[in-house]
N, C-alpha and C positions, 0 to 999 in steps of 0.2 A: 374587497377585491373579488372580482368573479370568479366562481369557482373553473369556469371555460379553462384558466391558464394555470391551474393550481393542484391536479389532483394528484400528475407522477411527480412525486416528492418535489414541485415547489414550493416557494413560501411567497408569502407579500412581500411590500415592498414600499416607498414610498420614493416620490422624487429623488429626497437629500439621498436615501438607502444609495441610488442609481451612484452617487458619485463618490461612494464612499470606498467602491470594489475597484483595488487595483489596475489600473491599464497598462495590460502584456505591451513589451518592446517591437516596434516597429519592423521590419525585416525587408530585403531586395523586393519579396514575393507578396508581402502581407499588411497592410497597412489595417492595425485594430481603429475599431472609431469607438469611441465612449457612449455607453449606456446613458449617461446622462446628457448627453450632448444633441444625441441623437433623440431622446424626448423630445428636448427644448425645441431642440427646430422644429421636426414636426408639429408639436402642440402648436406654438408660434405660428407654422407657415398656414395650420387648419386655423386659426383665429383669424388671420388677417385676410384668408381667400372667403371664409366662407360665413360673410358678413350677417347674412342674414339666421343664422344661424346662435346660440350657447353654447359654450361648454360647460356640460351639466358633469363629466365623470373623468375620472382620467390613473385608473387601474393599473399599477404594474407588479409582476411577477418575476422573481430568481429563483434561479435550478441550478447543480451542480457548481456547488458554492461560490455563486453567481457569476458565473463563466456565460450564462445563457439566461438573456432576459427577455420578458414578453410583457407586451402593455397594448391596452384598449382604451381610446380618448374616444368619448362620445359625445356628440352634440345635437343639440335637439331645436327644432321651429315649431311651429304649430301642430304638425300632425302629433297627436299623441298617445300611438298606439307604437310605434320604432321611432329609436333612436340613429340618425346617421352616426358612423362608428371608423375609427383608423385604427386596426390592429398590426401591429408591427413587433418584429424579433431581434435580436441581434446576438451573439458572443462572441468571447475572448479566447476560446479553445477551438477555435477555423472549427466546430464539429456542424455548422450551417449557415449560409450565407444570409444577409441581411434581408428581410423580407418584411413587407408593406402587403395589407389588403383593402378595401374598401367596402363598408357592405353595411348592414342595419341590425340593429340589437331591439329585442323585443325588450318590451319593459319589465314584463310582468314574472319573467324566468330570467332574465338576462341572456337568453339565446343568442347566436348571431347567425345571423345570413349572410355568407359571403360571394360574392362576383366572383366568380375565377377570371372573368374578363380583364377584372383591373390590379389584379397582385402584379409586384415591382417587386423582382431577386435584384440584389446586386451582390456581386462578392468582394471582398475587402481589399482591394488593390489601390496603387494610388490615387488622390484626387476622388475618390471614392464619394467623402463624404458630399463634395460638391455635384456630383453626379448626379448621387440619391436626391439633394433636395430639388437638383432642376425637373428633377422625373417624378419627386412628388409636388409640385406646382403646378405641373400640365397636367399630372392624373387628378387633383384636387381640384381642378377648373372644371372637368372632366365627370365630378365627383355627385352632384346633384343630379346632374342627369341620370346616372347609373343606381343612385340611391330611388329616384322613384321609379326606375322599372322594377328594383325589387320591390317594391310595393303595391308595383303593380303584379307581379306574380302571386305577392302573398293574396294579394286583394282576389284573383281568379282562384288562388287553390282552395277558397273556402267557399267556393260555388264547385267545387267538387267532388261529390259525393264520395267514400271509402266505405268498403266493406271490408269484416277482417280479415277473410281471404288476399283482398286487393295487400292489403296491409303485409299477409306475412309472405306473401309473393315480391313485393319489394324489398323485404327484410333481408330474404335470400339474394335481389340482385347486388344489394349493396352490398352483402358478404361476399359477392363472387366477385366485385371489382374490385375487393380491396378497402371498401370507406369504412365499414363495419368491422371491428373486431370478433372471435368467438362470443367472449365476455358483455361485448356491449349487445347483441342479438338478443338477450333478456331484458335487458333495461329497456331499448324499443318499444320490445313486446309491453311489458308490464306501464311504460309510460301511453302507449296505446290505450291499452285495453282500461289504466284505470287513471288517468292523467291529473294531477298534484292541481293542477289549476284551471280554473272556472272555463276560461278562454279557450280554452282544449277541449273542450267533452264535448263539443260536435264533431260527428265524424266526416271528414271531409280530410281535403292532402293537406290542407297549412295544420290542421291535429297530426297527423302521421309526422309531417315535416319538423315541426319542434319535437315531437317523441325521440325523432332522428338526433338533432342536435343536443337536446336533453343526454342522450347516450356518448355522443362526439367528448363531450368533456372530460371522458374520460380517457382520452386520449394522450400518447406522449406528447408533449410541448410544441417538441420541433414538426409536428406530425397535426397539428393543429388549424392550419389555414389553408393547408393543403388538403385537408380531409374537407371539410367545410365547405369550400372552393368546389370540390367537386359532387360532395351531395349536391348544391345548389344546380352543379349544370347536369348530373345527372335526372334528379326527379322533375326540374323543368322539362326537361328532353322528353320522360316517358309520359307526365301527366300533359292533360289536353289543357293547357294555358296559353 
C-alpha cells in the first residue's frame, strides 16, 4: 500500500477488509454508501472505459477504525515513466464527503500528481451512489485527456532549470497557502537538497515537485487530494510550463 494514504495513523487494507467494516444506518439526511461497493464500481467502471489501458495496482487504506477509507487504482499503457491513477475517499462518520480525483502516479516513489481540474465531491445524500458513478463515467471519458496534460507538465518541468534559492522560495509560497505543513518544510528541503532517487537529482521543477509530494504523504487523509490538487495548480501557475 502506498505510503501517500498511510501515515496519520492508517492501516492497509485489502478489498475483502472494505466489506468487512460495518455500514452505519441510513437517515432522512444521510444515505452511507459502502467502502466496498464503492471500490467495485469505480475499479469496474475504470476497466471497462479505459480499454486501452491495465490495471496494474489497486491500494486501499482505513483510518479511524475504518470509519474513513482511501484507495488508489492505477492503470498503466505504454508510457512507462506515470501511471494513470483514481484516487478516491469515502466514510461512515459524515467527517468528509465522498471524493474522486484523477491524475498520475510516478512509478519510481509512488508520488502522485493530481488535476484539481477533475476531483468529484459528492456528499452522501440520496441516490448518491448513482450520482457518483454517472460523474465518474463522464470524468473517466474525460480521463486521458487530462492524464497527458499532466504529462505534459511533468515533461516541461524537467526543462526547467531550479536553483536552491528558486527551491526554498517556493517552499515558503506553499507554506503560505496552506499546501505545506510546518513539519513537512524540512522533508522538502532535505528530499531537495539530497533526493532518495536516481530520477530526482537533476535540478529542475519535476525534482522540486516530487520533493513536494514526497513531503504531501505525510499529510492528514482527509487532507490528501486536496493538498495535491492544489500543489499541482499552484507550481504549474508559477513555473514557465
Amino acid at each position: 500500500m502506498s505510503n501517500l494514504l498511510l501515515h496519520c495513523g492508517g492501516q492497509s487494507a485489502t478489498l475483502e477488509d472494505l466489506d468487512l467494516i460495518p455500514l452505519p444506518e441510513a437517515t432522512e439526511s444521510y444515505q452511507p454508501v459502502s467502502h466496498h461497493d464503492l471500490a467495485v464500481s469505480l475499479k469496474t467502471i475504470g476497466q471497462d472505459i479505459l480499454t486501452d489501458y491495465t490495471l496494474i495496482g489497486e491500494n486501499y487504506g482505513l483510518a479511524r477504525n475504518g470509519n474513513q477509507m482511501f484507495a488508489v487504482l492505477k492503470f498503466k499503457n505504454d508510457n512507462t515513466e506515470m501511471a494513470m491513477c483514481i484516487g478516491f475517499r469515502n466514510s461512515y462518520d459524515r467527517s468528509m464527503s465522498i471524493g474522486m480525483a484523477l491524475g498520475a502516479s510516478v512509478f519510481v516513489c509512488d508520488n502522485l500528481a493530481l488535476n484539481g481540474d477533475i476531483a468529484v465531491m459528492k456528499k452522501h445524500t440520496k441516490k448518491v451512489m448513482t450520482s457518483l458513478e454517472d460523474l465518474a463515467i463522464s470524468t473517466l471519458y474525460r480521463s486521458q485527456r487530462n492524464f497527458h496534460s499532466i504529462l505534459e507538465d511533468a515533461g516541461k518541468m524537467k526543462h526547467v532549470g531550479f536553483t536552491d534559492n528558486r527551491a526554498y522560495e517556493l517552499i515558503g509560497l506553499l507554506f503560505g497557502n496552506g499546501i505545506l505543513s510546518p513539519r513537512q518544510l524540512p522533508v522538502v528541503r532535505d528530499n531537495w537538497l539530497k533526493p532518495d532517487h536516481e530520477a530526482f537529482q537533476p535540478r529542475n521543477a519535476w525534482s522540486f515537485y516530487n520533493a513536494c509530494t514526497e513531503a504531501l504523504k505525510s499529510s492528514p487523509p482527509m487532507q490528501v487530494m486536496e493538498r495535491h490538487c492544489k500543489l499541482h495548480e499552484t507550481l504549474t501557475g508559477v513555473i514557465d510550463v
